[in-house]
LUMFISE-211255 format. One record per residue (C-alpha): residue in one letter; x, z, y; residue number from 0. Coordinates in steps of 0.5 Angstrom, whole numbers. Last residue first. Layout:
% residues N
('a'; (X; Z; Y); NUM)
...
//
This chain:
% residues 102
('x'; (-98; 33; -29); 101)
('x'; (-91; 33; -27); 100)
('x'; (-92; 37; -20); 99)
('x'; (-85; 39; -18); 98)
('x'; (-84; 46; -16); 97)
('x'; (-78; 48; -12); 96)
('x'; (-76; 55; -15); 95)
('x'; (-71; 58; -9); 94)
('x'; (-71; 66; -10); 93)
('x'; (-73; 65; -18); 92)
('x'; (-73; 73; -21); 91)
('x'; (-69; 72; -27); 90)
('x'; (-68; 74; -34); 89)
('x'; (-63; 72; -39); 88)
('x'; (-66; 70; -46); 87)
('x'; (-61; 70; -53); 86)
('x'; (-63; 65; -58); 85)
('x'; (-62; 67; -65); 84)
('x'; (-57; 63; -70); 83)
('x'; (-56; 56; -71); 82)
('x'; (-62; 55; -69); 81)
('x'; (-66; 48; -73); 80)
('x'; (-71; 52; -77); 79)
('x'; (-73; 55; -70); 78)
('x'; (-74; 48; -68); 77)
('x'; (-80; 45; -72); 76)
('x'; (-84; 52; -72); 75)
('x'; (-82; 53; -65); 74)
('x'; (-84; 47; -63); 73)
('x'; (-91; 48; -66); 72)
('x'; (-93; 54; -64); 71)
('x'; (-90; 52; -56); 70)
('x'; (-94; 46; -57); 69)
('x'; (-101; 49; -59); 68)
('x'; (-101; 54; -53); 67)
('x'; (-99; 61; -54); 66)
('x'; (-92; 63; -52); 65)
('x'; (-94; 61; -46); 64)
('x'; (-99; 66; -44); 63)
('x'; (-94; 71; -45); 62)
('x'; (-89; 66; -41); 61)
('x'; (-95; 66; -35); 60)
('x'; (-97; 74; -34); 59)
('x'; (-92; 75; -29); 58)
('x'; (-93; 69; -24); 57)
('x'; (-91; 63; -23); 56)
('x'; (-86; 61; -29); 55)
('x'; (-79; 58; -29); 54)
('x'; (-77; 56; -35); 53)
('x'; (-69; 53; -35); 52)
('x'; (-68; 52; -43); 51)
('x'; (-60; 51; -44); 50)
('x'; (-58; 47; -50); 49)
('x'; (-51; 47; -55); 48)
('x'; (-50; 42; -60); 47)
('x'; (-49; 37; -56); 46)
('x'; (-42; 41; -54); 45)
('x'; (-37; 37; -48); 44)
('x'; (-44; 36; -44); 43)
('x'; (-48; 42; -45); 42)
('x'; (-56; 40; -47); 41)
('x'; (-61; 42; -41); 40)
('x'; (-68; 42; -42); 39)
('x'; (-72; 44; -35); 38)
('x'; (-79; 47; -35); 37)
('x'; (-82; 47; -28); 36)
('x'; (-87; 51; -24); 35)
('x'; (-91; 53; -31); 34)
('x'; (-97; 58; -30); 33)
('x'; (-102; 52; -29); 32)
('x'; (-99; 48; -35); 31)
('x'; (-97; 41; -35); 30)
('x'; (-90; 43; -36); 29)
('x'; (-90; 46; -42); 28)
('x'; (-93; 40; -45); 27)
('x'; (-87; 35; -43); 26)
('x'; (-82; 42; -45); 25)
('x'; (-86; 42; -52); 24)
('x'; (-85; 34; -53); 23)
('x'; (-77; 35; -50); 22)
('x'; (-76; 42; -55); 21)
('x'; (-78; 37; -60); 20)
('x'; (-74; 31; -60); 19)
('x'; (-68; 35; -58); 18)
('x'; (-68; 39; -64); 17)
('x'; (-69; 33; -68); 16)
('x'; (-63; 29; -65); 15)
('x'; (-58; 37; -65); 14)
('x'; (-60; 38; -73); 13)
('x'; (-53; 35; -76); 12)
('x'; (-50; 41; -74); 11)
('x'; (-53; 47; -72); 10)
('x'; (-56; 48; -66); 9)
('x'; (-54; 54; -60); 8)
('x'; (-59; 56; -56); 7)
('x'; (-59; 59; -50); 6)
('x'; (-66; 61; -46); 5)
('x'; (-65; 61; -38); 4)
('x'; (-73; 65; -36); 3)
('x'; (-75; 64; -29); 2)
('x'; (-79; 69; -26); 1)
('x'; (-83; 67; -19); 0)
//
């Protein structure tokens, strides 16, 4: 399993319309074969700042990830949105309960 945790820093002003977005691209990442979850998390003392938690089954599912309608879509809405560039950390999941959302 990789899991992938996505820092993303909003700008002010944008944090409903980004939050809008990335849950419309979080309900659809997580009706994808390669996708055991995909978490939205929003810091509770900066409503500006998100994590994304994107656990994938196998090596090849975040590549074809970054393919689908909604991950196009969702970056052209919310790229606009960043303050800066998102920062990725990399992990290999070791306790990754799956949910079946679909």
């Amino acid at each position: 399993m990789k899991v992938v945790l996505v820092r993303i820093q909003v700008k002010p002003g944008a944090e409903e319309a980004f939050l809008a977005a990335t849950l419309e691209n979080a309900r659809a990442s997580n009706r994808e074969p390669g996708v055991a979850r995909f978490d939205v998390l929003r810091d509770a003392g900066d409503p500006s700042r998100f994590v994304l938690v994107e656990a994938y089954r196998d090596e090849e599912a975040p590549a074809r990830h970054k393919e689908t309608a909604h991950y196009l879509r969702w970056k052209e809405i919310a790229e606009p949105l960043m303050a800066g560039e998102r920062t990725r950390e990399f992990y290999e999941g070791a306790y990754v309960p799956e949910r079946d959302l679909r």
